[in-house]
C-alpha positions in Angstrom: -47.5 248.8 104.8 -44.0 249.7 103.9 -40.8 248.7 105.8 -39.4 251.0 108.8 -36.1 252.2 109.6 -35.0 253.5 113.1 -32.3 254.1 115.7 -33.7 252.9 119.1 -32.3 254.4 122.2 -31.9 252.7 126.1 -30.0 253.1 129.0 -26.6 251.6 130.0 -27.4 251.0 133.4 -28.9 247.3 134.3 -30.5 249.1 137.0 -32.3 251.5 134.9 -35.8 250.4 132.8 -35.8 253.9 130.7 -36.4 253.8 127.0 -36.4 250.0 126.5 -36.1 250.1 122.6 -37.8 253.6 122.3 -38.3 255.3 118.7 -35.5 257.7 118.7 -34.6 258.9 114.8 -36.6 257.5 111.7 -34.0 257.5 108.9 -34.5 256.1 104.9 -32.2 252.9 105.1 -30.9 250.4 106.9 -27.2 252.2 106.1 -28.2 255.2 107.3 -29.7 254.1 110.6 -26.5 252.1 111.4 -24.4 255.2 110.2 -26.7 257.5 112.4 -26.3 254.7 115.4 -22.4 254.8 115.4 -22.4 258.3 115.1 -24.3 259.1 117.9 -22.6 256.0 120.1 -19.2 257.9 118.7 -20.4 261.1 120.8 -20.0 259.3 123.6 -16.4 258.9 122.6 -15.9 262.3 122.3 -16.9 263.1 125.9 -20.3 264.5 124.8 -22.1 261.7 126.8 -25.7 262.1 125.6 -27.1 261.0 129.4 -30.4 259.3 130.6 -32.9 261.5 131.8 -34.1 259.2 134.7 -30.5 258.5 136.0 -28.0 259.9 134.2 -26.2 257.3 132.8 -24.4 257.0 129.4 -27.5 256.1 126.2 -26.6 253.7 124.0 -28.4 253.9 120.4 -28.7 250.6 118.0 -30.8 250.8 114.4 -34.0 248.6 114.1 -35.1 247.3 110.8 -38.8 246.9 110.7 -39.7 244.7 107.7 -43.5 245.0 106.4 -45.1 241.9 105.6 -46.3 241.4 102.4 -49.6 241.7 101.6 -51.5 239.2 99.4 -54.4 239.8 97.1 -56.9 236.9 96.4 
């Protein structure tokens, strides 16, 4: 197994359960998947709101680091 990078997406509304820490991007580092993150929350900035499909409010996007566990050989 090999370690995982990702930018997770969810909703900003409490009300709202859509895309509780769904897959969004896959990326090569941890750099890039926090660059990708604040890019993509910076769109937001920009008044290009990228909106939830259940209710329409603002997305928020945050990188994940999956880390493998090592795997012993007796």
């Amino acid at each position: 197994m090999s370690s995982a990078y990702k930018i997770c997406a969810s909703c900003g509304a409490s009300s709202c359960n859509y895309a509780p820490q769904q897959d969004t991007f896959g990326t090569v580092s941890h750099e890039s998947s926090f660059s990708l993150a604040l890019f993509m929350n910076g769109l937001n900035e920009l008044d290009m709101k990228i909106k939830c499909p259940q209710c329409g409010h603002r997305m928020f996007y945050y990188p994940v680091t999956w880390m493998a566990e090592p795997v012993h050989h007796d």
